[in-house]
Each structure stands twice: as structure tokens, then as C-alpha cells.
Short mmCIF file of the C-alpha atoms (twelve columns), coordinates in Angstrom:
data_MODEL
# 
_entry.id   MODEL 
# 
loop_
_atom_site.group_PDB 
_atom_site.id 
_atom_site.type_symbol 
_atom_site.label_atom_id 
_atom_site.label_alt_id 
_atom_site.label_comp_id 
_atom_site.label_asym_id 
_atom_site.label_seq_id 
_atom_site.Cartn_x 
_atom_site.Cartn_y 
_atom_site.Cartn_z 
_atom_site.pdbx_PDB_model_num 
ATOM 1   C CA . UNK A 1   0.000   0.000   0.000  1 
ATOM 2   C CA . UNK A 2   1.312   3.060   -0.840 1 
ATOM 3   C CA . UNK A 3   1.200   5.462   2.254  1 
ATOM 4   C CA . UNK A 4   0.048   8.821   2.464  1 
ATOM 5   C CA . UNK A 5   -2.752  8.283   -0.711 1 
ATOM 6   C CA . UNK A 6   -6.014  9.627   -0.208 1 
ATOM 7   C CA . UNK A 7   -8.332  6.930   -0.116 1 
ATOM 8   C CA . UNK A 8   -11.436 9.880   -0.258 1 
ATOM 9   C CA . UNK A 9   -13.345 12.025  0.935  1 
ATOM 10  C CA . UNK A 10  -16.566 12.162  3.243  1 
ATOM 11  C CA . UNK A 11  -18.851 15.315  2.332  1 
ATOM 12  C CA . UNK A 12  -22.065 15.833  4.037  1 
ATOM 13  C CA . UNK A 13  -21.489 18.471  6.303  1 
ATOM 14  C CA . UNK A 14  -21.978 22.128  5.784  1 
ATOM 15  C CA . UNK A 15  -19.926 23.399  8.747  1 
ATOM 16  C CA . UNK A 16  -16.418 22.770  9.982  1 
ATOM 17  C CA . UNK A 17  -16.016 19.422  11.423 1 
ATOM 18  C CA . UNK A 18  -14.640 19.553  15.056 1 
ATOM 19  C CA . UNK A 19  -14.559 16.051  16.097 1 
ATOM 20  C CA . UNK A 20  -14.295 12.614  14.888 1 
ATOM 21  C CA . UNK A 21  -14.418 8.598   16.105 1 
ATOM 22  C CA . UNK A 22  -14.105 5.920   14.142 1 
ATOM 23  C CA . UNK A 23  -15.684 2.655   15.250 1 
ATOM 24  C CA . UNK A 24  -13.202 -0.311  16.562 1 
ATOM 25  C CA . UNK A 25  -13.063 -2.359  13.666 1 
ATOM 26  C CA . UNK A 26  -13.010 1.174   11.108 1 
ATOM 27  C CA . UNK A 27  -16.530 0.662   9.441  1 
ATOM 28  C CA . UNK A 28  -18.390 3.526   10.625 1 
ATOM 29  C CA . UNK A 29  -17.069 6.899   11.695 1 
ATOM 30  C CA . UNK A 30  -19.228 9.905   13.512 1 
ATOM 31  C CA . UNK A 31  -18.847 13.172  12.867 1 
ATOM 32  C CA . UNK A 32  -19.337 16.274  14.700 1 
ATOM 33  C CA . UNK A 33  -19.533 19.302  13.187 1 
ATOM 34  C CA . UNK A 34  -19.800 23.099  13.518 1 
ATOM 35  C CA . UNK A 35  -23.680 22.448  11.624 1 
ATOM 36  C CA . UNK A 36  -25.004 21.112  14.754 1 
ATOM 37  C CA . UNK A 37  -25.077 17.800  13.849 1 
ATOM 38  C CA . UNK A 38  -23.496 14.500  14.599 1 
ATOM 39  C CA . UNK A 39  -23.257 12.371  11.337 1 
ATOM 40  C CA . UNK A 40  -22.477 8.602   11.276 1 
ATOM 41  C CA . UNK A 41  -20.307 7.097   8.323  1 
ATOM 42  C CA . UNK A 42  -19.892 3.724   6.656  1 
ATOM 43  C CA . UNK A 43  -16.272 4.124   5.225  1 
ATOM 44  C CA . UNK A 44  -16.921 1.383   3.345  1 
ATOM 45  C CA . UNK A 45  -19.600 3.566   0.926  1 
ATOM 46  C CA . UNK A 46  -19.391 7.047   2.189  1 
ATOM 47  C CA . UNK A 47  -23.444 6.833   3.021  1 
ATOM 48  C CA . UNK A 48  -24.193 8.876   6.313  1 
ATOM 49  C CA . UNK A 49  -27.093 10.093  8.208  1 
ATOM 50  C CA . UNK A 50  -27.610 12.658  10.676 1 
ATOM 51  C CA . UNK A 51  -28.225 10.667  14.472 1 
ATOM 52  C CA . UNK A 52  -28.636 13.767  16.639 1 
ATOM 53  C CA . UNK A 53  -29.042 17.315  15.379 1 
ATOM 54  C CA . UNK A 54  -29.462 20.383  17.713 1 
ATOM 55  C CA . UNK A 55  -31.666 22.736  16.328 1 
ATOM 56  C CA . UNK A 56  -31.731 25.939  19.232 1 
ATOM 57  C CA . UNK A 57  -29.089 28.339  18.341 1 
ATOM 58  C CA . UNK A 58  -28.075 28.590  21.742 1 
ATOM 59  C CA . UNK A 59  -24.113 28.043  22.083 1 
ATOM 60  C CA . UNK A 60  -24.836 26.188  25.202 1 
ATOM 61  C CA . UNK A 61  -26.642 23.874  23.530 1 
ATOM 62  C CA . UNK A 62  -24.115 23.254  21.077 1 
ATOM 63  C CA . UNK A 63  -21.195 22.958  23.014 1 
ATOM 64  C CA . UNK A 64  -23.229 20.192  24.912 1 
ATOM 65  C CA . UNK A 65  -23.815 18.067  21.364 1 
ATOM 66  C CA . UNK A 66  -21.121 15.621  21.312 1 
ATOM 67  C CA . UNK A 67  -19.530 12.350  20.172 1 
ATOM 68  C CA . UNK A 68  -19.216 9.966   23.240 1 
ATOM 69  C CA . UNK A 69  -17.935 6.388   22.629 1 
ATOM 70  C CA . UNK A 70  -18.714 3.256   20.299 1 
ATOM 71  C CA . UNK A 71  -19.269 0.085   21.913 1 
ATOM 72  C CA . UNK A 72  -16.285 -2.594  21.310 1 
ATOM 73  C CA . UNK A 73  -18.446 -4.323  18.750 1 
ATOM 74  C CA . UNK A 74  -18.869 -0.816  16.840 1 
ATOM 75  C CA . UNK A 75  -22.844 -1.971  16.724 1 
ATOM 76  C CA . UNK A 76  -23.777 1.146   19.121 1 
ATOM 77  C CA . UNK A 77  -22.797 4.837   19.180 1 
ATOM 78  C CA . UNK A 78  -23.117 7.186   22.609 1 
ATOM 79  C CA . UNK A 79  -23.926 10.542  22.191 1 
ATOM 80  C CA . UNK A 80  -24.013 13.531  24.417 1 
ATOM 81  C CA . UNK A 81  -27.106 15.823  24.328 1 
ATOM 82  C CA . UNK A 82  -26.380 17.799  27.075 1 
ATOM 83  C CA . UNK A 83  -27.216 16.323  30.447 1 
ATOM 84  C CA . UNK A 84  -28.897 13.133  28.430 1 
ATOM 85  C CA . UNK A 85  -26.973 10.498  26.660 1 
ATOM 86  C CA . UNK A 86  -28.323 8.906   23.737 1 
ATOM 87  C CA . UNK A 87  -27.365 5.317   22.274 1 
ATOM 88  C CA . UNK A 88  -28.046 4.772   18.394 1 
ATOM 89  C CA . UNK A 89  -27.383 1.614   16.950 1 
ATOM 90  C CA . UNK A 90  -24.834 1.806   13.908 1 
ATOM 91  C CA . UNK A 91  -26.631 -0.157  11.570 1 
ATOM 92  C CA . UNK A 92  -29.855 1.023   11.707 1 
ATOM 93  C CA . UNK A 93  -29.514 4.786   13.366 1 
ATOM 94  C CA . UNK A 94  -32.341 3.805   15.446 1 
ATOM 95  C CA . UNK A 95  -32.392 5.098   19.271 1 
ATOM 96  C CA . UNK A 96  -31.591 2.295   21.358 1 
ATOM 97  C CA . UNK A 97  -31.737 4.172   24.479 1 
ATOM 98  C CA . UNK A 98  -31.627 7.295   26.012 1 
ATOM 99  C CA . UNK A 99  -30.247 8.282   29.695 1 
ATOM 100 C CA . UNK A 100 -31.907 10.909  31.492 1 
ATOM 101 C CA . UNK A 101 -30.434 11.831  35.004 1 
ATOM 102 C CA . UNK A 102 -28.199 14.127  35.166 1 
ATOM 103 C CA . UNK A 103 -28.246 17.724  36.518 1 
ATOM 104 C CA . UNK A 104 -25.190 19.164  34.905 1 
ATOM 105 C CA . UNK A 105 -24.040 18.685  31.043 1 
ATOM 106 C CA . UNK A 106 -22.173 15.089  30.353 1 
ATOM 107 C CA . UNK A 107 -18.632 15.410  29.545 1 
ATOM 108 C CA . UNK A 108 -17.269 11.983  28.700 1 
ATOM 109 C CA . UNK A 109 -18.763 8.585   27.797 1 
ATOM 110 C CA . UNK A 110 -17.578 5.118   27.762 1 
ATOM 111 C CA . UNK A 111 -19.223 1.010   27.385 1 
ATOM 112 C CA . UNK A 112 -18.340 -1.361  29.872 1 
ATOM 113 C CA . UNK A 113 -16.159 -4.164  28.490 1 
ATOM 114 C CA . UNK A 114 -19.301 -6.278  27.090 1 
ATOM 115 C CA . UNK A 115 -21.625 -3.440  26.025 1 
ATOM 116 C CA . UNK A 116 -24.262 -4.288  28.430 1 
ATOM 117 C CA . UNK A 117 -23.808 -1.074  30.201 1 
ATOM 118 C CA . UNK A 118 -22.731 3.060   29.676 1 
ATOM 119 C CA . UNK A 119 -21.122 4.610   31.524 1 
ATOM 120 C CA . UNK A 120 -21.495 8.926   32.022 1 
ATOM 121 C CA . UNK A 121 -19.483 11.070  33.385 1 
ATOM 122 C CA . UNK A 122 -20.778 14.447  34.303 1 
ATOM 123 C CA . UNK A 123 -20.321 18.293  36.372 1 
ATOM 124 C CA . UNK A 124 -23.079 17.266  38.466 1 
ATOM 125 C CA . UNK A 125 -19.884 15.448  40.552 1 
ATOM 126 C CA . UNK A 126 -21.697 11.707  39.186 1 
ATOM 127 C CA . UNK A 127 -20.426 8.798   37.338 1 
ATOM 128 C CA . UNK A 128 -23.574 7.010   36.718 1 
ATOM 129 C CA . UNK A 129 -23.540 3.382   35.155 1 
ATOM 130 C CA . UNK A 130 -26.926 2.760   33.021 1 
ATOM 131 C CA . UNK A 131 -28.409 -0.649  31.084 1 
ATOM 132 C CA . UNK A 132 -27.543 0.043   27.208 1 
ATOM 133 C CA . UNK A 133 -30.982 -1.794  26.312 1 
ATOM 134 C CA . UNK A 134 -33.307 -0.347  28.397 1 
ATOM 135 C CA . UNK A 135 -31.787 3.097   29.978 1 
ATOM 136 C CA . UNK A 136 -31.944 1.979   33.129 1 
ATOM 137 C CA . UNK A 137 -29.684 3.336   36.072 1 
ATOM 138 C CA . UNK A 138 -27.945 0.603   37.440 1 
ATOM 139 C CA . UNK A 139 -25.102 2.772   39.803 1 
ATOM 140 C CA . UNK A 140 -24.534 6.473   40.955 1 
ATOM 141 C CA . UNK A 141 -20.733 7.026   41.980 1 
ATOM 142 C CA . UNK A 142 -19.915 10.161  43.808 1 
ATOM 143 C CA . UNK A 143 -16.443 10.797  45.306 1 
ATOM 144 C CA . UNK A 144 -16.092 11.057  48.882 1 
ATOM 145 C CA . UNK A 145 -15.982 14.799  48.782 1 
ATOM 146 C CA . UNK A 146 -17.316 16.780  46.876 1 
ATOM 147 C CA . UNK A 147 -15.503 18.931  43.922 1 
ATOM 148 C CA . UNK A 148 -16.844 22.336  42.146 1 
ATOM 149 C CA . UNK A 149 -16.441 21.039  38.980 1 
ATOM 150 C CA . UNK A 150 -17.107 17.914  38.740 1 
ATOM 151 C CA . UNK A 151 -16.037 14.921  36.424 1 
ATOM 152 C CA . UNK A 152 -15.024 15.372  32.810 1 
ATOM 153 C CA . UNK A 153 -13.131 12.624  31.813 1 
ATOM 154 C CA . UNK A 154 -12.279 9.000   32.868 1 
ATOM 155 C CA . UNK A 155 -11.458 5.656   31.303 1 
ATOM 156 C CA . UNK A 156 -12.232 2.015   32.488 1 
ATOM 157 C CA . UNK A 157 -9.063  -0.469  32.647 1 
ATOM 158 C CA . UNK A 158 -8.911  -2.782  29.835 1 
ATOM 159 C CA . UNK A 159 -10.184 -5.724  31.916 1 
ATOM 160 C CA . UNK A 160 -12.722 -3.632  33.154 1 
ATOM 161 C CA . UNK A 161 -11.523 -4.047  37.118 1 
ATOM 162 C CA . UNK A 162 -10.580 -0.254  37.669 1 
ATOM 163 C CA . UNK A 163 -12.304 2.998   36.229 1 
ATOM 164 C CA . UNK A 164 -9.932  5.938   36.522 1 
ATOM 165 C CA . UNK A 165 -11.096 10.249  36.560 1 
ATOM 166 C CA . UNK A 166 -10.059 13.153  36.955 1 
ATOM 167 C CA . UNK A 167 -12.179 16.405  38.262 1 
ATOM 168 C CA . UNK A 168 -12.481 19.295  35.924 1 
ATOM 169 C CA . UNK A 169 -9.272  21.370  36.348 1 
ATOM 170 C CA . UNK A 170 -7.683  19.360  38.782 1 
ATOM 171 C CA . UNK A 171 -3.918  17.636  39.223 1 
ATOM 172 C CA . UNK A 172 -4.998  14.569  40.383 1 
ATOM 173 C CA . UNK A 173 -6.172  11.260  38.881 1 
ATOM 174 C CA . UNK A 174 -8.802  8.967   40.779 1 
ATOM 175 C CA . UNK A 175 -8.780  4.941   40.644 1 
ATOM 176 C CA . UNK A 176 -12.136 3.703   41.765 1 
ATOM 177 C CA . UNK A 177 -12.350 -0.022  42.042 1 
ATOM 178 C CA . UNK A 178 -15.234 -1.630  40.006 1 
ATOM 179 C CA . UNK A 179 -15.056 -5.065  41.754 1 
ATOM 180 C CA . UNK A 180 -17.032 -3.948  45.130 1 
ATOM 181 C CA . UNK A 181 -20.018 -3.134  42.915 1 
ATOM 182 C CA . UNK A 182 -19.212 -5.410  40.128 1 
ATOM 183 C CA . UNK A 183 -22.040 -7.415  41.759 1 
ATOM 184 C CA . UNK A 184 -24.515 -4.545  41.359 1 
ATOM 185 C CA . UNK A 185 -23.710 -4.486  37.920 1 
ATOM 186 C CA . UNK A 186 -25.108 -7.730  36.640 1 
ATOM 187 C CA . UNK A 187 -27.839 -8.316  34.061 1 
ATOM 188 C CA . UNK A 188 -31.436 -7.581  35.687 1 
ATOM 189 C CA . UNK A 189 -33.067 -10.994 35.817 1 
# 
């Protein structure tokens, strides 16, 4: 393969794009853009759609629109409407779920290891842990004290045993261990 060859070109959008994601396995790739919209790819034949448009001009609610995480399997996409998370399913572009609980804007996303569950991150000082299929909350985690600015980003350990975060603004990194309430976390019978 020769490197450096463009292999195309994407055009749907009719803004800057500010932030991309492709999928694990590189089939699909979402889009965010400076149109208020969040656009998901197939790379294999450039088709797209729009999964979550915001329509207010409000620049608060467009610095809340945002791309959050795919599941490992690439089959589901997480985005960020604000204080609600929304789960589309790649294939389709049909809402799978949607996660209302927050008080404060979401700032990062992720799937546990098996895609059974999203976690959301958010200034409201929460991590909550939710049931992709239905949008149930399964978990609330709040730190022991309490910070101004809450969470904003974080990243579960590949085996999915730790989940580390940082507050907003702050030096320091926080491990939480998943295992104590890895037994919460289980399928609902």
C-alpha cells in the first residue's frame, strides 16, 4: 500500500467538522460538526445520516452536542445531548436508548467491556452506570468529597476491574475499584 494516498473524501457536512471517532473495527465513523449535527459514516460507501441534530441556536446547547464512545463491537454509538446520553445503533440509526439523570451537562462517555452497560461522566460530581438496552440506572458514583467542577473525563481499565477520573481542572487522577459493585452491575433478571 502506498502510504500517504487519499483513499477519499466524506462530504455531508456544511460546517467545519470539530470532532471525529471511528468505530473499533473502522466501518463507521461519527462526525461532529460546527452544523449542529453529529453524522455517522460507513467508510466502506461514504453513506451517512444525521443521528442527533441540535436545532436551538443557543451556544450552550451546542457545546453540549457531542460524540461519546462506540461500543467494542462498533454496533452502538453514545452521544451527548447535554445532560442526556443517547445510544443509536450503527446499523440502523435507530435510538436504542436514552439516559436521562443528570443535573449538569455530560462530559465523557464510555461502554463497559461487554456493552451491556454506559457509563457517564458528568459536572453534576456523578459517574452514573446505566443498562444500554433499556436506559436503566444501574449505579450512581460520587467521590467522597465533593468537587466544584465535577467529572469530565475517565477511562475504564482494559479488563474492566478499575475505572480511573479526573475532576475538571484538577492535578490529580482517581482509581475507583469496580469489583465492590461489580455485583450490582449484573444483568437484571
Amino acid at each position: 500500500m502506498e502510504s500517504g494516498r487519499l483513499q477519499g473524501s466524506l462530504i455531508g457536512h456544511t460546517a467545519a467538522v470539530v470532532q471525529v471517532l471511528f468505530d473499533p473495527a473502522g466501518r463507521f465513523l461519527a462526525t461532529r460538526s460546527e452544523d449542529r449535527t453529529i453524522r455517522l459514516w460507513d467508510t466502506r460507501t461514504g453513506d451517512h445520516r444525521v443521528i442527533a441534530e441540535i436545532s436551538q441556536q443557543s451556544f450552550d446547547d451546542w457545546v453540549r452536542l457531542g460524540i461519546g464512545a462506540f461500543s467494542r463491537d462498533g454496533s452502538r454509538l453514545a452521544c451527548v445531548l447535554g445532560n442526556t446520553c443517547v445510544v443509536v445503533h450503527t446499523q440502523s440509526g435507530e435510538i436504542v436508548s436514552t439516559f436521562d439523570g443528570h443535573a449538569w451537562p455530560i462530559d465523557n462517555t464510555a461502554f463497559g467491556l461487554d456493552g451491556s452497560r454506559v457509563f457517564t461522566a458528568s459536572t453534576d460530581n456523578t459517574i452514573r452506570v446505566w443498562e444500554t438496552d433499556t436506559g436503566r440506572e444501574v449505579l450512581v458514583l460520587r467521590p467522597e468529597t465533593s468537587h466544584e467542577d465535577g467529572f469530565d473525563i475517565f477511562e475504564l481499565s482494559p479488563d474492566g476491574t478499575r475505572l480511573v477520573a479526573r475532576y475538571a481542572f484538577d492535578t490529580t487522577i482517581h482509581i475507583f475499584d469496580t469489583v465492590p459493585f461489580r455485583e450490582r452491575l449484573k444483568p437484571s433478571p
